[in-house]
C-alpha angles and dihedrals in degrees: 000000000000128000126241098205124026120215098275094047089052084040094057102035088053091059096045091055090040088057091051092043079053107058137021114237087249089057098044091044102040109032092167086058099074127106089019114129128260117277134131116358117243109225104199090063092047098042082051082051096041086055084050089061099042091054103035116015103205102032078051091053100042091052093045080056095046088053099045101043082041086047081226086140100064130082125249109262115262114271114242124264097242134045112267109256101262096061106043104173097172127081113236126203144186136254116203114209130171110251094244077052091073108102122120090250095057089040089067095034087066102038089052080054104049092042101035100230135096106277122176124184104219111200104242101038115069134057125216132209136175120255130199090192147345088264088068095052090098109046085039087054084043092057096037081052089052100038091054105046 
């Protein structure tokens, strides 16, 4: 009887499946990604998983095993919307209003004027915080960040 494979064909085709065995396609992909915490799923890396257990059922439900105890299927977190406080690449100003001034409505009236661009103050979502200065913007934007997550 004749042999299919020879050794070095078994030989090889036992190490690849041991690699993917290995190592989830998020983890192979996406190396930086490991020991972050969970988050939103990344579905590239599960729908590659998701063909590897289709194809091949154990190797599919290691890796999906791999990527999910690495956290190489979820997504980075999001980056903040503003520059942390040590590199502040933008210029702030100031805005002088009169104190009776001080309603949500002439807050964005003033700021649409000084930038140039539609701006609306939604009750709900912003946060305010007193400033003595402009120096103490970013440390004030830091602890509402914090306060509100």
């Amino acid at each position: 009887m004749r042999l299919l494979f020879g050794r070095r064909q078994f030989l090889a085709g036992t190490a690849l499946a041991g690699i993917c065995c290995a190592a989830g396609c998020g983890t192979i992909f996406y190396p930086e990604r490991r020991g972050q915490p969970s988050g939103r799923l990344d579905w590239g890396v599960v729908l590659l998983d998701g063909i590897g257990l289709l194809l091949f059922f154990v190797p599919g439900v290691v890796a999906f095993a791999v990527d999910f105890a690495s956290g190489a299927i979820y997504l980075p977190p999001d980056p903040p919307p503003y520059p942390p406080a040590g590199d502040v690449p933008i210029e702030l100003s100031q805005i002088k209003l009169e104190r009776d001034r001080l309603t949500p409505i002439e807050i964005a009236r003033a700021v649409s004027a000084e930038t140039g661009r539609d701006f609306e103050l939604e009750e709900g979502r912003y946060y305010t915080a007193r400033l003595s200065d402009l120096d103490g913007f970013w440390p004030a934007l830091d602890g509402l960040a914090a306060e509100t997550t």
